[in-house]
Residue, then its C-alpha position, 0 to 999 in steps of 0.5 A: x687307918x692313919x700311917x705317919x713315919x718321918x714326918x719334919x717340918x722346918x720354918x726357916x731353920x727352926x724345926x717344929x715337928x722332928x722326925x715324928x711317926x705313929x699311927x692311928x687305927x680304925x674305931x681309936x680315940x688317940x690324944x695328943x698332948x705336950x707344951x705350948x710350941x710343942x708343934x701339935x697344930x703343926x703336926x695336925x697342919x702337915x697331915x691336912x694340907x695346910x702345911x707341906x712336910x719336908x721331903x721323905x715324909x709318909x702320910x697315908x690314910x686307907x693305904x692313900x698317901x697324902x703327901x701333897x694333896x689339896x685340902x679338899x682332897x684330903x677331907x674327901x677321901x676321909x680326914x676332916x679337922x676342927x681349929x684351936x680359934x674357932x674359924x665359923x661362917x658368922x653371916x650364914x645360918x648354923x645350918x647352912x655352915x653344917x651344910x657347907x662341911x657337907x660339900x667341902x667333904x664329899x665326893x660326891x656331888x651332892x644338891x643343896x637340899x642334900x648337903x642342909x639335909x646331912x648338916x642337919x643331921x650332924x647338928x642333931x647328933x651334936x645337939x645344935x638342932x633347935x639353934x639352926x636357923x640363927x646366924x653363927x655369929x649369934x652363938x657363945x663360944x661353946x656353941x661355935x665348937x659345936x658346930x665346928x664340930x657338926x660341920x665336920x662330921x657332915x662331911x662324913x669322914x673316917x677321922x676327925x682331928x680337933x685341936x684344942x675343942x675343950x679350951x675355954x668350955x666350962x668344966x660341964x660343957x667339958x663333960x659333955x664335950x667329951x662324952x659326945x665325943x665318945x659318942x662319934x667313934x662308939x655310934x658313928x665309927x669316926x676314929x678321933x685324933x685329939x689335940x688337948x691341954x685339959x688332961x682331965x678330958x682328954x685322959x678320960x676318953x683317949x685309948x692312947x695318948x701321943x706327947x710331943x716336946x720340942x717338935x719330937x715324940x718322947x712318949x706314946x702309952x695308954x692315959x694311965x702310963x703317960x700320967x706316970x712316965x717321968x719324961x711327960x711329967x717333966x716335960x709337961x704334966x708337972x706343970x699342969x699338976 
């Protein structure tokens, strides 16, 4: 589904994500894990359009290359992404900014009662059904995530990227996070791409997990393989332990 190979990205000389490729295939919840600076939001930025990689870089998704479409254009042909700082619409109700994933994601020209009607949907599906009508300002910090989360899928994408979604959540919301997680590959066959630092969630649900240090991949295994490979775990999991 998604083909990364040679992806850079230099910031003046300091490069943050180095040569790094994988892939990500349909119906998969695959992790991403490393230190703070690590270049995950970097790597996640480069494959949405918010950042272009260096030259050479394939980015496919479908067989459609990436590489220097708009954002727009890149969550409408499938790939959506939440963010590590919670980024909603404060003054617009929670439907209405469920509603506004619906017309950023699609091809389609949909009417207005048709984008509210899918931004309901997702809420629903998330569980943020009963909170619509209230401002998104109003909402705790766990309830923002959700409805990042359900703006996204009222895109109706293929792949949905979250970077750090678990952070700052309680650990039962985490819980619950992670089984509605589950949930979007298992009922709605989104695949899932997971930047995370909370290991217990993320080991709990991924197929695979991806590692990153210093901008390079050092390793890419099952949950229970990177748990005891002995580069992650000085790199970064011995500091979590």
């Amino acid at each position: 589904m998604l083909d990364v190979d040679d992806v850079t990205k230099n910031f003046g000389g300091l490069i943050a994500v180095d040569d790094v490729d994988f892939e990500i295939d349909d119906g998969e919840i695959v992790g991403l894990i490393g230190p703070n600076g690590a270049g995950k939001t970097t790597l996640f930025n480069t494959i949405t359009g918010i950042l272009d990689p260096e030259p050479g870089a394939v980015i496919e998704f479908d067989g459609r290359n990436l590489v220097d479409l708009e954002t727009h254009e890149i969550a409408r042909a499938g790939v959506v992404r939440t963010f590590q700082i919670v980024r909603v619409f404060d003054e617009m109700t929670v439907l209405d900014n469920a509603a506004a994933g619906a017309l950023f994601g699609s091809g389609d020209s949909l009417s207005r009662a048709e984008a509210r009607e899918r931004g309901r949907d997702a809420l629903e599906f998330i569980g943020l059904d009963d909170r619509a009508e209230v401002t998104a300002g109003s909402l705790p910090i766990a309830q923002k995530k959700q409805l990042e989360l359900a703006r996204a899928l009222a895109a109706d994408p293929k792949l949905v990227l979250l970077d750090e979604i678990a952070s700052g959540l309680t650990p039962g919301e985490i819980d619950e996070l992670t089984g509605t997680i589950g949930r979007i590959r298992d009922e709605r066959g989104v695949s899932v791409f997971w930047i995370e630092h909370i290991m217990d969630a993320i080991m709990g649900v991924a197929d695979r997990v991806i590692v990153l240090n210093s901008g390079r991949k050092i390793a890419e295994n099952s949950p229970e393989a990177i748990r005891n490979d002995a580069e992650v775990v000085e790199a970064y999991l011995g500091e979590e332990a």
